[in-house]
N, C-alpha and C positions, 0 to 999 in steps of 0.2 A: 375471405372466408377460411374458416378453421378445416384442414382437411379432414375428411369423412373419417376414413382410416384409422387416424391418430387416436391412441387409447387416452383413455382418460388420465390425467394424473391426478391421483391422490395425492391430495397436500394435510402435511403434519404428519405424513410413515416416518415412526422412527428408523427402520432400515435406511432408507433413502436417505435423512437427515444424517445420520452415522455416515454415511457414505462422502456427502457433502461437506462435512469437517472435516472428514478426513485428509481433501485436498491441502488443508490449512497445515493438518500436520507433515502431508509428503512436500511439500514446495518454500515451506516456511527454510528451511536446511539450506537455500539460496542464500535466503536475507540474512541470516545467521553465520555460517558460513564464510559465503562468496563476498557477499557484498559488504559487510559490518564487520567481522571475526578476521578470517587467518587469511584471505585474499589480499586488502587494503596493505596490511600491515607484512606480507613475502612482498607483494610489490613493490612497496617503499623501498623494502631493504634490499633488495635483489635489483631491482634500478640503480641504486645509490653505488651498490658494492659492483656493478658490471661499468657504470659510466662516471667512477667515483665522486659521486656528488648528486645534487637533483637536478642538475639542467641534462636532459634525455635528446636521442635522434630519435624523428618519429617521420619514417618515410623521407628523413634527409634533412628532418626542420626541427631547430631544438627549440625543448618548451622544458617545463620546468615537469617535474613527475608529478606531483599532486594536483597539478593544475589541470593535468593530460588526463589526470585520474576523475577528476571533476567534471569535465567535458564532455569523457566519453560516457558518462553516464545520460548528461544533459542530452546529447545526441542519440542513447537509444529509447528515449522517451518520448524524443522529438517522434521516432519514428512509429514507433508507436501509436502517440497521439494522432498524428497525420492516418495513418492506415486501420484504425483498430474502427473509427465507424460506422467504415464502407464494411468491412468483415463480420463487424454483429449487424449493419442490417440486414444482410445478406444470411447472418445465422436466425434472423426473423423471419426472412421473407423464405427461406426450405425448412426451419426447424430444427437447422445441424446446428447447434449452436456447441454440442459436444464435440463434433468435431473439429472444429477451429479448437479449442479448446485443448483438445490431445496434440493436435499441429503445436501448436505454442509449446506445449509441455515437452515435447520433443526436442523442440530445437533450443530449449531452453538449457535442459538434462545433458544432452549429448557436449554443448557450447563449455558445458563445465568440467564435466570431464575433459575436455579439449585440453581445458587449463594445465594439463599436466603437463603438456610441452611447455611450456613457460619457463623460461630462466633467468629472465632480468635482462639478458643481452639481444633477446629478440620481443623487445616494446610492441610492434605492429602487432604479433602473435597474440599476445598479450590484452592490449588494447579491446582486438575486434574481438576476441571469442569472450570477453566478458563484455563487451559490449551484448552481443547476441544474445547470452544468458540472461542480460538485464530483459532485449526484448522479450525472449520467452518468457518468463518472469513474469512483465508486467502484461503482454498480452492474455496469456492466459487466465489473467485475472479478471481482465473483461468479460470473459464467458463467464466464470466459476460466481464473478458475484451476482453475475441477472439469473442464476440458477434460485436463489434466498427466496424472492417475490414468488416464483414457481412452487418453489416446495413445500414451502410456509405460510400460515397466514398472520396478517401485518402483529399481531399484539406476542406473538413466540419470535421479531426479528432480532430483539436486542438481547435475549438469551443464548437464540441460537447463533448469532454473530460475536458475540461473546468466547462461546462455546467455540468454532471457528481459530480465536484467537488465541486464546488460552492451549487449545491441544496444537496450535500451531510452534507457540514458545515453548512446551515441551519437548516438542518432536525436536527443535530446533536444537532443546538444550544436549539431550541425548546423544544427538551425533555429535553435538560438539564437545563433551566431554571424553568420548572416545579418540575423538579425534584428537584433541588434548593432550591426553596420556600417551600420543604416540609421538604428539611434538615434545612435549618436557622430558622425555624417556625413552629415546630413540636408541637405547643401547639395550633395553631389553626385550626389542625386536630384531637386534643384530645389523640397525640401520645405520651405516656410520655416515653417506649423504647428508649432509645437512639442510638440504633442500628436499628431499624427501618425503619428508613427515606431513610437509604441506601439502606437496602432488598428492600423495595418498589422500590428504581430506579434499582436494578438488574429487577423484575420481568417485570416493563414497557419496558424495552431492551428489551425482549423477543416477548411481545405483537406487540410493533415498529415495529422490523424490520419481524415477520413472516406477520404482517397486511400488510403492505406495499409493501413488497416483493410480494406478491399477484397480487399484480396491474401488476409488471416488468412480470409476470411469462403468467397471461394474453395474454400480447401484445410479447412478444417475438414469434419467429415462436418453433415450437413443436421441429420440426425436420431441422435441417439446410444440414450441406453436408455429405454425406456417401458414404460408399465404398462396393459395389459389389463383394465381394473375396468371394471363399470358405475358412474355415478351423477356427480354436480357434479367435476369435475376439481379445483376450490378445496378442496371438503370433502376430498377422497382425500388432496390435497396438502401438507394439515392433516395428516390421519392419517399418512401414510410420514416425516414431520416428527417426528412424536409418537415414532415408531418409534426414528428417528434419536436422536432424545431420552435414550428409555430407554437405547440402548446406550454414548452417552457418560454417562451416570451411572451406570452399572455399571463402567465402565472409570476406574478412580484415577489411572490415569497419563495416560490423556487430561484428563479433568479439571485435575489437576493443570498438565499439557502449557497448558492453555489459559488458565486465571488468569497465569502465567507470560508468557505470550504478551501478555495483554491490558495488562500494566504495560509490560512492554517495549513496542507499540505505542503507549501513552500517550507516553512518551518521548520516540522516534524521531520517530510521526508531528508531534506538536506541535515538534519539531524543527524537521522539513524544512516545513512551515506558516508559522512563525511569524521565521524566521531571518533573511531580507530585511527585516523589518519589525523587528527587533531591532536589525539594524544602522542603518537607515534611523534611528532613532526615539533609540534608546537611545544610539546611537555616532555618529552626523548621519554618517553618510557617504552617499555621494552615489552615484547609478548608476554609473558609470564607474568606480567602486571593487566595488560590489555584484555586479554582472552578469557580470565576470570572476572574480570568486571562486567564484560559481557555479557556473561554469563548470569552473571548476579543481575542485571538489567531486566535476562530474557525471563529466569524463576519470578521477579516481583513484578512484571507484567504480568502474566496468568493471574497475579492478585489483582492488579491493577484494574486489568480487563473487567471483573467480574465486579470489583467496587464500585467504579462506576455503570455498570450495568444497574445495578442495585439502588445508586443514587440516582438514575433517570428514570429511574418505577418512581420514586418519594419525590421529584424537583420536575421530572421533566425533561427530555435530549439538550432544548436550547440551553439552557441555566446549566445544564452538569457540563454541555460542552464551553461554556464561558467558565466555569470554574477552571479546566484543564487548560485553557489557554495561560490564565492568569498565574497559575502554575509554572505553566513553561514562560511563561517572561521571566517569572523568578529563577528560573532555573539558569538559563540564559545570561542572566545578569550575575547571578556565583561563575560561570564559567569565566570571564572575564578576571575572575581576583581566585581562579584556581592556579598555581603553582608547581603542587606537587601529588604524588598517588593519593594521598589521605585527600586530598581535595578534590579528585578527579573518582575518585571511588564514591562520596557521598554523595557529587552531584549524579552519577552513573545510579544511583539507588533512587534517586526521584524522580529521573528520567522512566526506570521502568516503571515508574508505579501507575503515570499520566499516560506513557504511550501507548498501552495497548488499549488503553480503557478510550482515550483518544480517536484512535481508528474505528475501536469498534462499533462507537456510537454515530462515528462518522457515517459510516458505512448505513448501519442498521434505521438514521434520520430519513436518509435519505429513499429509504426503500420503503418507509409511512409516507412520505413528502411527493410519490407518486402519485398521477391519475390511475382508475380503475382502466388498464389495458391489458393487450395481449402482446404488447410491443417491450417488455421486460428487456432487452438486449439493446435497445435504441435509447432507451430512455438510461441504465444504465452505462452505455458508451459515453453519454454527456458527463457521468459524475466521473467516469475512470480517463476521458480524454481530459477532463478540466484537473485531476489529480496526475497527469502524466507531466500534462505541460508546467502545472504546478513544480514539479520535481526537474524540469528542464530551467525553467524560469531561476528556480532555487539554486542548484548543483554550479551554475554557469555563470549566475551572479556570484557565488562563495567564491568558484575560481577567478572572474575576473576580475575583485576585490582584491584577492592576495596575490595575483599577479601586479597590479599595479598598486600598492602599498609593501608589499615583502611580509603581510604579516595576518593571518588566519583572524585575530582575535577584530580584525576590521567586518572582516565577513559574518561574526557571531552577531557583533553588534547589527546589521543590516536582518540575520532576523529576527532580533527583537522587533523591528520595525514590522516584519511581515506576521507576528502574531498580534501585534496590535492592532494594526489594520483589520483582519481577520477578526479581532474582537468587535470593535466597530462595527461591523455588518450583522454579528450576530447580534448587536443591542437595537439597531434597527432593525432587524424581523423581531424581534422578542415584542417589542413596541406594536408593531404591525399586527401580530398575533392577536395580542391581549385587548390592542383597539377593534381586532374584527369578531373577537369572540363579546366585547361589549355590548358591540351594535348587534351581534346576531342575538344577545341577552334580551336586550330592549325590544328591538322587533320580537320576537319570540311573545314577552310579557305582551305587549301593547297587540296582538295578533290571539293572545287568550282573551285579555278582557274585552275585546271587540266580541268575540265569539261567543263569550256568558251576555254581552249586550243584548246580543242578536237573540239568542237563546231566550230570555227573558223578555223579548217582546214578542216573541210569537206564542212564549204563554201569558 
């Protein structure tokens, strides 16, 4: 039962909806940032320069740094996926789903700023406090995307998730041109550190995304839907999970909807993870090559994002998201015969144009591809835990690839494998679709003319 209490929420307030992007823009300065931009790439180099070379002590046990770097991602996703279900049913079953929400984002913000103590010579440091950022990161995504179904109604999801993604890649761009100009230009802030430049873009993550976050945290409602039971809020939130459960294994096209999903974010996410550090490692290029590419990634997704928005109004989610896959295999397949910047810069400019438009309609299929419920947090934990381990499954095979071959370009190859696959499941629901939308044609017709039948003989 919905409590009494609970105000209504108006779905489709622009204030509200402003609010809800806005997270996009305060959190995205992780992924830009920490995870993709100037973390990957001080790490490399400040491992390399403290333990001269890439084979690292990590707690006493040497591993190779990029490998360590691969790992420790796959591990805080692990963690994640493992714990983020029980926490949104639990944000179903009272309504707090804000605050698990602010929890993440905390311990996300603070985790980065941490980063500042980092210097190459203490790896552990290192390691767990971008580990932790990764959790907050991705935990907090869990709440923020079962907020969409809440505040909008389904035919505004793939604009406003759009929207979402696009002010995210700005936001993202912003700090990191500041950031930027403080790395290529460390002298006319009086900085002679050479490590520096980067602590300082760790600490401004921090500031970014908890300042901003503030605004989302505002305007979202306190309390959204909850449940009336007596007894342990955990046990219940086990059971409305349970629930959740059975009606995606009754549903074939969700189902299907989500294996699809889960190769395709193997993919992408190990993508955008591991690309700074491919080029760093695999291509020796240098920040000042790296950091503007990224750059140029994150501006032509904003395009990217809204293209394909555009072409899922004229084709449809399934068709524009098999379009984007078939892209990044192409894409995938020029990395292998990239060499040098001019060839790492063009494929960096197709990359952005697929990837946002890629998530967004991820995201946005999936929140039409729902049942009509109030369990928006449960039913979203299945798409953000199947996208977490996705990203664990991805980050972990890349490293154990190049650990046992010496060479990055074995691991690209493996996900071409994981976007074709993924393509695959999407030509099987497209198929499924189009055969249940026939038969509901047929019945439909053959269910009219019974009806003029009938009609006609009782006059």
């Amino acid at each position: 039962m919905i409590k009494e209490n609970l105000k209504e929420i108006k779905k489709n307030d622009p204030k509200v909806i402003r609010g809800w992007v806005m997270y996009d823009w305060a959190n995205s300065v992780y992924q830009l940032t920490i995870a993709s931009a100037v973390f990957p790439i001080f790490y490399n180099q400040a491992t390399k320069a403290a333990y001269h070379g890439p084979t690292v002590s990590f707690f006493g046990h040497p591993a190779i740094n990029t490998v360590l770097y691969s790992w420790a991602i796959a591990a805080a996703y692990l963690i994640v996926g493992l714990f983020s279900p029980i926490f949104s049913s639990i944000a179903d079953y009272t309504g707090r789903r804000k605050t698990f929400m602010k929890v993440f984002t905390f311990i996300g913000a603070i985790s980065c700023g941490l980063l500042y103590f980092f210097n190459g010579h203490n790896v552990e440091w290192g390691i767990i406090f971008f580990a932790l950022g990764t959790i907050g990161y991705g935990g907090s995504l869990v709440f923020y995307n079962s907020f969409l179904p809440v505040i909008a109604d389904p035919e505004y999801h793939d604009s406003i998730s759009a929207r979402g993604y696009s002010m995210g890649y700005l936001g993202g761009v912003i700090l990191l041109v500041i950031n930027l100009i403080i790395i290529l230009f460390p002298a006319w802030f009086g900085i002679s550190d050479p490590q520096l430049p980067a602590k300082i873009s760790f600490l401004s993550v921090c500031v970014w995304w908890l300042g901003f976050a503030h605004l989302t945290f505002r305007r979202l409602p306190k309390y959204t839907f909850g449940h009336e039971k007596e007894g342990n809020p955990i046990f219940n939130g086990y059971r409305e999970l349970r629930k959740v459960y059975v009606q995606v294994k009754k549903s074939f096209e969700l189902k299907i909807y989500l294996l699809a999903f889960f190769f395709l974010m193997m993919g992408i996410l190990t993508v955008m993870f591991m690309a700074a550090t491919y080029g760093e490692k695999q291509l020796g290029l240098k920040e000042t090559v790296l950091i503007p590419v990224i750059l140029v990634i994150q501006l032509v997704g904003m395009l990217g994002a809204t293209l394909f928005s555009k072409l899922s109004a004229r084709i449809g989610n399934i068709r524009a998201l098999m379009i984007s896959i078939g892209i990044w295999i192409f894409i995938c397949l020029g990395v292998l015969f990239v060499t040098n910047a001019i060839g790492f810069v063009i494929v960096a400019f197709f990359v952005g144009l697929v990837m946002g438009g890629s998530q967004s309609l991820a995201r946005s299929t999936f929140s039409k591809m729902i049942p009509e419920t109030i369990d928006h947090t449960s039913f979203f934990s299945f798409y953000d835990v199947t996208e977490k381990f996705a990203t664990v499954a991805g980050t972990f095979s890349f490293g154990i690839i190049e650990a046992l071959t010496g060479s990055m370009k074995y691991s690209v190859i493996a996900i071409i494998g994981f976007f074709i696959v993924g393509y695959l499941f999407l030509v099987v629901l497209r198929w499924r679709l189009i055969e249940s939308y026939m038969r509901n044609s047929i019945d439909g017709a053959i269910s009219m003319v019974r009806q003029r039948r009938n009609n006609g003989n009782k006059n």
